[in-house]
C-alpha positions as CSV (number, residue, x, y, z in Angstrom):
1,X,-33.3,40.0,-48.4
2,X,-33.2,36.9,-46.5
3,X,-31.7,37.7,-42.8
4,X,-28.4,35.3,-42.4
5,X,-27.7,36.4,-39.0
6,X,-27.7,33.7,-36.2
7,X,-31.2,34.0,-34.7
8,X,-33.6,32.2,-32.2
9,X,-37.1,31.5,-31.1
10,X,-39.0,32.4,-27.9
11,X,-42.2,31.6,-27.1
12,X,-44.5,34.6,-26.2
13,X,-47.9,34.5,-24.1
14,X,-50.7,37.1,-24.6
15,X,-51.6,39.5,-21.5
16,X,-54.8,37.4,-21.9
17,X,-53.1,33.8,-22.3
18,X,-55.7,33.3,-25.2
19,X,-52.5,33.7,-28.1
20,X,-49.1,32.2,-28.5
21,X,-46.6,33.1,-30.7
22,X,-42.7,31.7,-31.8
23,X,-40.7,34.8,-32.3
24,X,-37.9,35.5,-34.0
25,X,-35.2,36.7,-31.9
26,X,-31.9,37.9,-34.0
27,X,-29.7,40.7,-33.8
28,X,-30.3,42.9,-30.7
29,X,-34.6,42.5,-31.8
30,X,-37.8,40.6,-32.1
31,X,-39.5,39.8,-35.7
32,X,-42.8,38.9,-35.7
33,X,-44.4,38.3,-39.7
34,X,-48.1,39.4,-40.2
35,X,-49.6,36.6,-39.6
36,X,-48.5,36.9,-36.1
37,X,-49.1,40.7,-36.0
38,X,-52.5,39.7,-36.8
39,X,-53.1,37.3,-34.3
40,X,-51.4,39.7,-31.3
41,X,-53.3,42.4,-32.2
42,X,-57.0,40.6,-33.0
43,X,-57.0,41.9,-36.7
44,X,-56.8,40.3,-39.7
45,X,-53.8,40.0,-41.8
46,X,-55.5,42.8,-44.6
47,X,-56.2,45.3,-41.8
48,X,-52.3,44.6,-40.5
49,X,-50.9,45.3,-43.9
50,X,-52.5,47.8,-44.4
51,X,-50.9,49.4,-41.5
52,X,-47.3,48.7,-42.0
53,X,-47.6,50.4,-45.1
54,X,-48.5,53.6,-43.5
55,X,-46.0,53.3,-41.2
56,X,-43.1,52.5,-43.6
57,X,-44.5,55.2,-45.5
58,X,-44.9,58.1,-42.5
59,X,-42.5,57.0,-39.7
60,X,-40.2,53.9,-40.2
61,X,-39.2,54.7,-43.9
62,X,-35.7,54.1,-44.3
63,X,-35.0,52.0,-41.3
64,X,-34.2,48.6,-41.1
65,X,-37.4,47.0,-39.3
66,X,-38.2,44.2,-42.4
67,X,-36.0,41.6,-42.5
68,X,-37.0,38.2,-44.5
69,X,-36.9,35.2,-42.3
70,X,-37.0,31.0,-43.5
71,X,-40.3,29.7,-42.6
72,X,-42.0,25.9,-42.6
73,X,-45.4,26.6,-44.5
74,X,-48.3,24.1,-43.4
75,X,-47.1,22.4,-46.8
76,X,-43.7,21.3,-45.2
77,X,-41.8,24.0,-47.6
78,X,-39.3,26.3,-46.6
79,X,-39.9,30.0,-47.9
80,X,-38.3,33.1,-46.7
81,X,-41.4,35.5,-44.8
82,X,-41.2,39.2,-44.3
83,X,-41.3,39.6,-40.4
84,X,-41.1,43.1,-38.5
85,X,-39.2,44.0,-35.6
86,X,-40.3,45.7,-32.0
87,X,-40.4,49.4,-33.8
88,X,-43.2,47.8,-36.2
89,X,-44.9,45.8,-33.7
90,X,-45.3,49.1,-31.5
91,X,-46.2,51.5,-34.2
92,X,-48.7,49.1,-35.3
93,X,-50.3,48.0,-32.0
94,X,-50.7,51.7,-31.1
95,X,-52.5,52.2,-34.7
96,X,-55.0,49.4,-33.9
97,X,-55.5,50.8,-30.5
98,X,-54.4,47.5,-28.4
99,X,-52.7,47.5,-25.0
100,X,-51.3,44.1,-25.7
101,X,-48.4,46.0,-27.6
102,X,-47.2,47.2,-24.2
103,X,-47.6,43.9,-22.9
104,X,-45.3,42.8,-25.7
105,X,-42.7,45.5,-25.5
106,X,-42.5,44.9,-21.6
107,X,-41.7,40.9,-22.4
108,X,-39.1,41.5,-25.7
109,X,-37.5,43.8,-23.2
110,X,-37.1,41.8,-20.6
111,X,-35.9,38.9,-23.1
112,X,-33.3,40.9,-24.9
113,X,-32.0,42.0,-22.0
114,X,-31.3,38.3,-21.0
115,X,-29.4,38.1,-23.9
116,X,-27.6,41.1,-22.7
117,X,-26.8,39.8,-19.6
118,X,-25.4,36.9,-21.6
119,X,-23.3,38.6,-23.9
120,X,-21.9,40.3,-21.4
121,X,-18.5,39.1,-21.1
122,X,-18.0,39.7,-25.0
123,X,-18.6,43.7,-24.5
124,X,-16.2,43.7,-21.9
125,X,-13.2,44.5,-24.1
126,X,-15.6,47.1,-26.3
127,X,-16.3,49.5,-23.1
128,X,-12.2,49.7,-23.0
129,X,-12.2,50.4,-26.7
130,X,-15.0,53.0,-26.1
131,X,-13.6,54.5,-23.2
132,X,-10.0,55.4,-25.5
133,X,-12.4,56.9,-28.2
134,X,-13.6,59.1,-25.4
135,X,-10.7,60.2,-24.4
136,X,-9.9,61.7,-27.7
137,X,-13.5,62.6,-28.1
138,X,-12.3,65.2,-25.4
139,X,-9.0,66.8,-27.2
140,X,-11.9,67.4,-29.9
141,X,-12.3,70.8,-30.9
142,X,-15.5,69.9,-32.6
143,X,-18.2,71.1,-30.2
144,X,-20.9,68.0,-30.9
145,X,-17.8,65.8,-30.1
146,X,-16.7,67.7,-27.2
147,X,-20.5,68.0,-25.7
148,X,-20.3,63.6,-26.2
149,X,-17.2,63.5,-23.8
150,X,-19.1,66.1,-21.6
151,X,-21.9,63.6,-21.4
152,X,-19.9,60.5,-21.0
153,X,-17.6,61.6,-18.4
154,X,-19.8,64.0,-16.0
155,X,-22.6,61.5,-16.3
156,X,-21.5,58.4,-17.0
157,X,-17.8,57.5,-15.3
158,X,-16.1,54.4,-15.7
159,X,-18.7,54.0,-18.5
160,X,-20.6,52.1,-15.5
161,X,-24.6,53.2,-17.4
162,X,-23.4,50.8,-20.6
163,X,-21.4,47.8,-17.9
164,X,-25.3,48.2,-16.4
165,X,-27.0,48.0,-19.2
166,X,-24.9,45.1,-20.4
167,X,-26.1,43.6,-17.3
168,X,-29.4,44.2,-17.1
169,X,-30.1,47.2,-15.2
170,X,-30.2,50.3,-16.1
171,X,-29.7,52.5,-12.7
172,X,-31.8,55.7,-13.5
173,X,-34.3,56.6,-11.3
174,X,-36.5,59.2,-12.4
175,X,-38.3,61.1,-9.7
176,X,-40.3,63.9,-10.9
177,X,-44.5,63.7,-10.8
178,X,-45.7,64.7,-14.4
179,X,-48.1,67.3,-13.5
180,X,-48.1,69.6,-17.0
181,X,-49.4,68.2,-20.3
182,X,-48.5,68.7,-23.2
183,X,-50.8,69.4,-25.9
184,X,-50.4,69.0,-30.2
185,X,-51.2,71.9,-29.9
186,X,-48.6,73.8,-27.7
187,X,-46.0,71.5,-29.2
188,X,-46.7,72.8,-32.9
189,X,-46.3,76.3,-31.0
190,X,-43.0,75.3,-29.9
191,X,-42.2,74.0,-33.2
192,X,-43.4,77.6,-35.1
193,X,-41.2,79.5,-32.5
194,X,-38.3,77.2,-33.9
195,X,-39.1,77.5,-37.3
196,X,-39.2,81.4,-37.0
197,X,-35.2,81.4,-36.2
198,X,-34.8,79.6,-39.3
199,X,-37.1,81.6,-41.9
200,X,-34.7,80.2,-44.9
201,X,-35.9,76.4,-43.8
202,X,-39.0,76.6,-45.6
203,X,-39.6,72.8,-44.7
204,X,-39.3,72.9,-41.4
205,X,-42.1,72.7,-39.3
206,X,-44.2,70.8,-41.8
207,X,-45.9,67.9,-40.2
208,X,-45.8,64.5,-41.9
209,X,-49.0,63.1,-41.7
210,X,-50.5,62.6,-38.0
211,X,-46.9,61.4,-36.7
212,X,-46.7,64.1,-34.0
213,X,-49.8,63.2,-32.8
214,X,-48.7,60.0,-32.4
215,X,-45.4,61.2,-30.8
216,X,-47.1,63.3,-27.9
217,X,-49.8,60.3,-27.3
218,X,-46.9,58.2,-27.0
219,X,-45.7,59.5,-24.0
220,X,-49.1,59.7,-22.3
221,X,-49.8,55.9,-23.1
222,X,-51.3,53.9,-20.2
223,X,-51.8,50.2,-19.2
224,X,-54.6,49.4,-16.6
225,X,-55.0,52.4,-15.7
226,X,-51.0,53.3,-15.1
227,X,-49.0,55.6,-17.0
228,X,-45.9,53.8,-19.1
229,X,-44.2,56.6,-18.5
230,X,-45.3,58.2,-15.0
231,X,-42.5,60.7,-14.4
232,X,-41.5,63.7,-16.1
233,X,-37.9,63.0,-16.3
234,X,-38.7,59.4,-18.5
235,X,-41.6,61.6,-20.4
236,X,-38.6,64.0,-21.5
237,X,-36.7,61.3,-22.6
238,X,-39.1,59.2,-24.6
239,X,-40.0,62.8,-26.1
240,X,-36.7,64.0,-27.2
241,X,-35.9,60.5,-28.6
242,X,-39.3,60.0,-30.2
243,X,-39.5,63.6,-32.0
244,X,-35.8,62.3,-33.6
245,X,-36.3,59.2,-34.6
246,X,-40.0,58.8,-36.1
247,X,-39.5,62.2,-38.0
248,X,-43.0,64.0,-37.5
249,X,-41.7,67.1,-39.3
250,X,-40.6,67.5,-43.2
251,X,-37.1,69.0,-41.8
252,X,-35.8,70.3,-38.6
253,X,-36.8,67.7,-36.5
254,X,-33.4,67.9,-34.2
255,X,-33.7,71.2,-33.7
256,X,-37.7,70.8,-32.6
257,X,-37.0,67.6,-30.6
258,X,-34.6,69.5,-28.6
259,X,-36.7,72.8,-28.1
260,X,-39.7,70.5,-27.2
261,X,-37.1,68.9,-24.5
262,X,-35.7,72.1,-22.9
263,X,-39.7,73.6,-22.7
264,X,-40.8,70.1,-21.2
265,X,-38.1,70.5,-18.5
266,X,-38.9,73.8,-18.2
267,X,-42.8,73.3,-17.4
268,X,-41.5,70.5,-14.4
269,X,-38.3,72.7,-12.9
270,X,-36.1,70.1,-14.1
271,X,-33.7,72.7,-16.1
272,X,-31.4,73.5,-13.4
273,X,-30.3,71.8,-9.8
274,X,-30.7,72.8,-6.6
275,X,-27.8,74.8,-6.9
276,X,-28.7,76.7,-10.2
277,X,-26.5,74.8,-11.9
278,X,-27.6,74.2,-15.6
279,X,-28.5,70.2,-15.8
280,X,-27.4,69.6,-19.4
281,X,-25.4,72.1,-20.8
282,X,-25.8,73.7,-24.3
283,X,-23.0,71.1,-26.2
284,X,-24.1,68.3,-24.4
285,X,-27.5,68.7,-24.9
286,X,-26.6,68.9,-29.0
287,X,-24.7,65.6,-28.4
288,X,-27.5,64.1,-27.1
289,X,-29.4,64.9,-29.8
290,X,-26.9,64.0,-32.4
291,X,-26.2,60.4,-30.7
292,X,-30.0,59.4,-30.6
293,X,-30.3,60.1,-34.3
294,X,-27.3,58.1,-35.1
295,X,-28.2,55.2,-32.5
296,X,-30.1,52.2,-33.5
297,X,-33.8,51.1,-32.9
298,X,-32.3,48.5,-30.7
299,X,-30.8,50.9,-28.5
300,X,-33.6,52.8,-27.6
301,X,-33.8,51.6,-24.0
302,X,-30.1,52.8,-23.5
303,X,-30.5,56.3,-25.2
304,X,-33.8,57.1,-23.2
305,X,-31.7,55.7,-19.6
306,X,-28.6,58.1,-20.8
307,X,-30.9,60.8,-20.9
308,X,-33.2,60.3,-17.8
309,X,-29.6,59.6,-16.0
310,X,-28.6,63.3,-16.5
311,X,-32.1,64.1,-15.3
312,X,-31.6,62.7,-12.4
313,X,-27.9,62.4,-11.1
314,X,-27.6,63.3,-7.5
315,X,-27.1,66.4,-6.9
């Protein structure tokens, strides 16, 4: 369907200065159609389609990452192009093996953000609005509910992580040296020790394709020679959220994303403080869970900072 929503275009530079692209910027994202995919990535536009079909059909299926943009052909004609948004462009440029994806990510980040930061007068009056639903969030009896107040008010007063965000910075600072890895392997342990608690779930556990493989090279991704994610506490994060959102698994992948979570912690002595104290607690850490699979794509950034926040707030 065509995409009606007000929308701009930045100009994007490859890592190597060899490509430039106009990109779509509209709603909270960037869309790039295959065309551009193809030039970003150094493939052709069969080898790109190809792609995105494997990803709509093991990971993205059922999310909104196609949206139809108008586009002036060579001819002078208007038509209305499939393009793909950030999601795509990531899933793809790991499929194809290029670094430039990260590149990429690193600039649509830092652009959206600046959109933030201009918006950010307009979300003023929604953090009030939010912080009244929190409030009643709190009378809730309903433990998911009450584990979302938990989280916003122990870890997040005065809502000051989403005033940041709106802003621009995100405040977490993760601190932790990644020294364990973890394998496929260990993590479709994990997943059978889960699926054993559940023996009436005779889906879960079943991998979708080569999705979790994906997932766990995900978080060990490097660019020149540096990690994306050097610290255990953003490692977590980007695990929990990826195991929930690109759904490796046929069925239970909540419950696996958080057991993968707690037994990544576990390996890097992040479970409890320096006091013993229990860093996320049992309802919060089910809230957690819960709000990443009903956030966006969009909000990715913000889900992953809430997380690495409670990771790392002073103790």
């Amino acid at each position: 369907m065509p995409h009606h929503a007000s929308s701009s275009v930045e100009l994007y530079t490859s890592h190597s200065g060899e490509v430039t692209l106009e990109v779509t910027a509209s709603g909270g994202d960037v869309w790039l159609n295959r065309r551009q995919l193809a030039a970003l990535f150094g493939r052709d536009v069969k080898t790109i389609g190809k792609h995105i079909t494997r990803v709509l059909r093991e990971k993205l299926e059922g999310m909104a990452v196609v949206a139809n943009f108008a586009t002036v052909a060579s001819d002078g004609k208007t038509y209305q192009v499939e393009h793909y948004n950030l999601d795509m462009v990531l899933s793809v440029g790991y499929r194809v093996k290029s670094t430039e994806g990260v590149h990429f990510r690193r600039w649509a980040n830092t652009m959206l953000r600046q959109y933030l930061v201009e918006g950010a007068a307009l979300n003023e009056r929604r953090l009030h609005e939010l912080q009244r639903i929190v409030e009643i969030m709190g009378r809730s009896d309903n433990q998911p509910l009450s584990g979302a107040a938990d989280i916003i008010t122990r870890y997040l007063p005065s809502l000051t992580l989403l005033q940041d965000y709106d802003n621009g910075a995100v405040p977490a600072e993760p601190r932790t040296t990644a020294q364990w890895v973890l394998t496929v392997e260990e993590a479709r342990g994990v997943i059978t020790r889960v699926a054993a608690e559940f023996p009436d779930d005779a889906l879960l556990g079943h991998e979708r394709g080569d999705t979790l493989s994906a997932v766990i090279g995900a978080i060990y991704q490097s660019f020149d020679g540096q990690d994306l994610y050097p610290t255990a506490e953003e490692k977590a994060a980007n695990l929990l959220y990826l195991i929930v959102k690109d759904h490796p698994l046929s069925d239970g992948n909540k419950r696996s994303a958080a057991a993968l979570f707690i037994t990544f912690l576990d390996h890097h002595g992040l479970l409890t403080d320096a006091s013993g104290q229990q860093r996320i607690a049992n309802n919060a850490l089910t809230a957690l869970t819960l709000m990443v699979a009903m956030s966006r794509p969009q909000e990715k950034d913000l889900m992953t900072a809430m997380l690495i926040r409670m990771l790392t707030e002073a103790e």
